[in-house]
N, C-alpha and C positions, 0 to 999 in steps of 0.2 A: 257173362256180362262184361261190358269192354268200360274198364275204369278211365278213361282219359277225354277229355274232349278237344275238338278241333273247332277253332273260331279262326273268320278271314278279315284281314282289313281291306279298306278300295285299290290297293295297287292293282291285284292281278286274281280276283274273284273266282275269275272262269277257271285260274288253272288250283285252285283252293276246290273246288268243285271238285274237278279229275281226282287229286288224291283222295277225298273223302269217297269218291267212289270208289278207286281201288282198295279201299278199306274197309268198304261194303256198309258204309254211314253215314252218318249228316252228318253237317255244316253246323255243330249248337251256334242258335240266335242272338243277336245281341243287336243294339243301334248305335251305328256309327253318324254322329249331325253333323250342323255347322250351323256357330252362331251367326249372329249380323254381324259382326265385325271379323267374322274368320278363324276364333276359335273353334277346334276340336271338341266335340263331344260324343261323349261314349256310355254306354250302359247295357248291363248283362242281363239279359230275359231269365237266366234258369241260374238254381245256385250250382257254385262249382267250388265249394268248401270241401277240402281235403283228396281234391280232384288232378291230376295232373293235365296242364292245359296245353297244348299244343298251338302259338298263333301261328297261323302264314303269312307273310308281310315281306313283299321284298322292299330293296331302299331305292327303289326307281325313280324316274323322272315322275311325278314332283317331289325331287329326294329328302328335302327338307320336311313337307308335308308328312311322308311316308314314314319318315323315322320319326315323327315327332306323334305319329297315329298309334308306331309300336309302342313308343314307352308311356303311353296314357293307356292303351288297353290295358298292358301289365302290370299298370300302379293299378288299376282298379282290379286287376285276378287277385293282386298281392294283400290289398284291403278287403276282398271277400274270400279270404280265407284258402287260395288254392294252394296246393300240395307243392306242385312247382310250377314252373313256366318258361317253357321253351319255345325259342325263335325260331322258328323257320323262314330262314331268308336265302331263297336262292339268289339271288342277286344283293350283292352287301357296296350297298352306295358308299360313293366315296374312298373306293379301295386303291386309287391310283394315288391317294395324299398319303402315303406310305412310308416316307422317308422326306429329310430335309434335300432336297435337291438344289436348292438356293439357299444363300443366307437371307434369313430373318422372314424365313415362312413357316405355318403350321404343319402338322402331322396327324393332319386331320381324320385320317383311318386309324389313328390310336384315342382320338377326342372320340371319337364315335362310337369306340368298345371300352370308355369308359363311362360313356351316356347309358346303355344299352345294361352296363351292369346296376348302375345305380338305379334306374327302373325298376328293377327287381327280376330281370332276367335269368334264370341259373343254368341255361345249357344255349347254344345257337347248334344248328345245322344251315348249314349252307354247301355252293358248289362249286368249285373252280373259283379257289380268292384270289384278285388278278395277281397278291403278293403273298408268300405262304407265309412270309415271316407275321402276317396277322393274327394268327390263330397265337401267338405269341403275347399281344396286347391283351389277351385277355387272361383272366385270372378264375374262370371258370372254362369247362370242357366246349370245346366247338369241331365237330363234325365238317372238315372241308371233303366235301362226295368230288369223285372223279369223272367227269363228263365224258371219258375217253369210251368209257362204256357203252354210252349210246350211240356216237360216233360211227366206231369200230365197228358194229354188224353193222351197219347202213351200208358200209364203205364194201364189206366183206361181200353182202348180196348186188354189188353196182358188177361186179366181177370185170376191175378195171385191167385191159391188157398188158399195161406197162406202170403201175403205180408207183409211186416216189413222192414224200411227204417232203415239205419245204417251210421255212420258219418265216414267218415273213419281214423279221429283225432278230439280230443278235439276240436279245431280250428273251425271245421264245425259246432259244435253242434246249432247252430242257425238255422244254412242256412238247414239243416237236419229239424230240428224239426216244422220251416215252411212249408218247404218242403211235411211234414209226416199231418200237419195238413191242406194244402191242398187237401189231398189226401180222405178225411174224418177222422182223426184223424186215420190216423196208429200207430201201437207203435213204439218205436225207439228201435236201439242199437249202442251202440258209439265200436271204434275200440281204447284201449288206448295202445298208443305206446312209447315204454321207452328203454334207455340205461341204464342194466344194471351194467355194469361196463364199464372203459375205455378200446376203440380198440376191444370191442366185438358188433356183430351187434343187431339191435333192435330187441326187445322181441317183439311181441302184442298178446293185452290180448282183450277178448271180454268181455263189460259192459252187460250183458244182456242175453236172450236165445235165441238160434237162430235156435233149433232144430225141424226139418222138415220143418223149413220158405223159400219162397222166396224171397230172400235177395234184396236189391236196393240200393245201395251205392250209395251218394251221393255228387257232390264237385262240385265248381265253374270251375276248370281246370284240366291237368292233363298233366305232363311234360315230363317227363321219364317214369312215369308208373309205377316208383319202390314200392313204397306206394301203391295202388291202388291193383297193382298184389298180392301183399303179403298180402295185407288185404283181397281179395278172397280167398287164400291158406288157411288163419287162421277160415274161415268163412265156410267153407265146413268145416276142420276137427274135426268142432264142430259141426256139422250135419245140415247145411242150405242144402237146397234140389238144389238149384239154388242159381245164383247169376250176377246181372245186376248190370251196375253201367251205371251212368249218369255223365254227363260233362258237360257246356256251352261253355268250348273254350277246343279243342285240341291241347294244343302245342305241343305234339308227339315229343320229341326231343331226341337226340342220341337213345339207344336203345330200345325207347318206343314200336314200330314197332311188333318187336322181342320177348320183353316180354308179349305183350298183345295175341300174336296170339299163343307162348307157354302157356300163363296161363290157370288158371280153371277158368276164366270168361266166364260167357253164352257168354254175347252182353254187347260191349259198344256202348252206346247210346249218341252220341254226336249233336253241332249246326254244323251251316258253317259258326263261324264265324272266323275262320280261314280256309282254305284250304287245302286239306288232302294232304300231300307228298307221299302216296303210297296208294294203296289199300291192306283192310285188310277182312276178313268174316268175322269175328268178330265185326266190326262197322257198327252201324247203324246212317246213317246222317239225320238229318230232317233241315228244312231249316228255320231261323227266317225271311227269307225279308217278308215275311207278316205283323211279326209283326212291322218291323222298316219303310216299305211302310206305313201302319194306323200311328205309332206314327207321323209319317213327313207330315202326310195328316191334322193333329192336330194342331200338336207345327205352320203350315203354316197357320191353318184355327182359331188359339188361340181357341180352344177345350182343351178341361180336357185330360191328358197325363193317370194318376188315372184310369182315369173311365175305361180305355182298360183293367184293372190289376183284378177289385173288384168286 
């Protein structure tokens, strides 16, 4: 008998669904409303006293709704009695407010794992935090899954002739040369992007050779698309033959759409741990609930979270 249960909130339903299948289970019930005036309401169909709960809720676009849907489910697991209550948020909203990067702004990805604990949250799993230093902010255990995983055999069965991974800023060069050394040690090439004077737009210059390679850009997310597209532009007309980029979370937001299906990108190769607002040819989805179905079959059975990764 499987002691744990698994509830979804509205962000990403369908892919709450995938993992409970690969877990050979349902989705326990419960009603998620909305009052007339736009409060949240919540209620548990079956009791889950002495239960460990499992929510999926990522903090997507409407990121304020989302996280504000997590921490009322779990005040009401924590009022009916459950054992514990663990997040599952592949996508963890608001992870770019990381750090003061101006004076006299917030750090709002440490406001937000200080919300989430007062909840009554006691464990998060999540995937690729765009800042690792966040698993920091919090003062209970949080699971950051490696996307490289799903990536890497994709990349492996495309059986690219000339492969060479590329960072597409300074920023990545880690997540990139990981990346490149999962792959069996590809070489890298980084994209460096600069304002050269004020009110004129960014230059980018490629660290590297890229001539006759297929290219594979790599990033944690991708939001607008602006950066990403123009780093394809700059990477063809230095003679890359091709060019893929990879993602873990599609934010796809305002004209992202638009400029990825105009670009000189081959494929963008993205997770589902967001939910795509349109269909594009250009994107390719592969689905992580496997890997966060194994992690939650784990972190529930106290197994090594590690050992799925090495």
């Amino acid at each position: 008998m499987i002691g744990y249960k698994l509830f979804s909130g509205t962000a990403n339903p369908e892919f709450a669904k995938e993992v409970a299948k690969k877990l050979t289970m349902n989705l326990s019930e419960a009603t998620i409303s909305n009052f007339s005036d736009g409060e949240i309401g919540f209620r548990i169909k079956d009791s889950v006293r002495g239960t460990d709960v499992f929510i999926i809720q990522s903090t997507c676009s409407p990121s304020n709704r989302n996280l504000m849907e997590l921490m009322i489910m779990t005040d009401a697991f924590k009022r009916s009695s459950a054992k514990s209550v663990t997040a599952v948020m592949p996508y963890y909203g608001y992870a770019r407010q990381d750090r003061k990067a101006a004076p006299r702004v917030p750090i709002t990805a440490k406001l937000v794992a200080n919300l989430i604990q007062t909840s009554g949250v006691d464990r998060v799993i999540t995937i690729d935090l765009h800042a690792g230093q966040i698993q920091g902010f919090f003062d209970i255990p949080v699971d950051n899954l490696y996307g490289s995983i799903l990536f890497s055999d994709y990349i492996r069965a495309k059986n690219l002739p000339n492969p060479i991974i590329a960072s597409p800023d300074i920023g990545g060069v880690a997540r990139a040369r990981t990346f490149a050394k999962t792959l069996g040690g590809l070489d890298m090439v980084i994209v460096d992007k600069r304002r050269e004077r004020a009110n004129e737009s960014e230059v980018m210059n490629i660290i590297g050779d890229v001539q006759g390679k297929d290219v594979i850009l790599i990033d944690d997310m991708i939001d607008t698309a602006g950066t990403i597209t123009k780093a394809a532009e700059v990477l063809k007309s230095k003679g890359a033959t091709s060019v893929m980029a990879c993602c873990t979370h599609p934010v796809l937001s305002g004209p992202a759409y638009e400029r990825i299906s105009q670009s000189v990108i081959d494929e963008l190769v993205v997770s589902d741990t967001i939910p795509l607002k349109e269909e594009c040819e250009k994107i390719t989805v592969l689905t992580v609930a496997p890997i966060f179905a194994e992690v939650i079959r784990r972190v529930y059975h106290n197994e090594s979270v590690n050992g799925l990764f090495s």
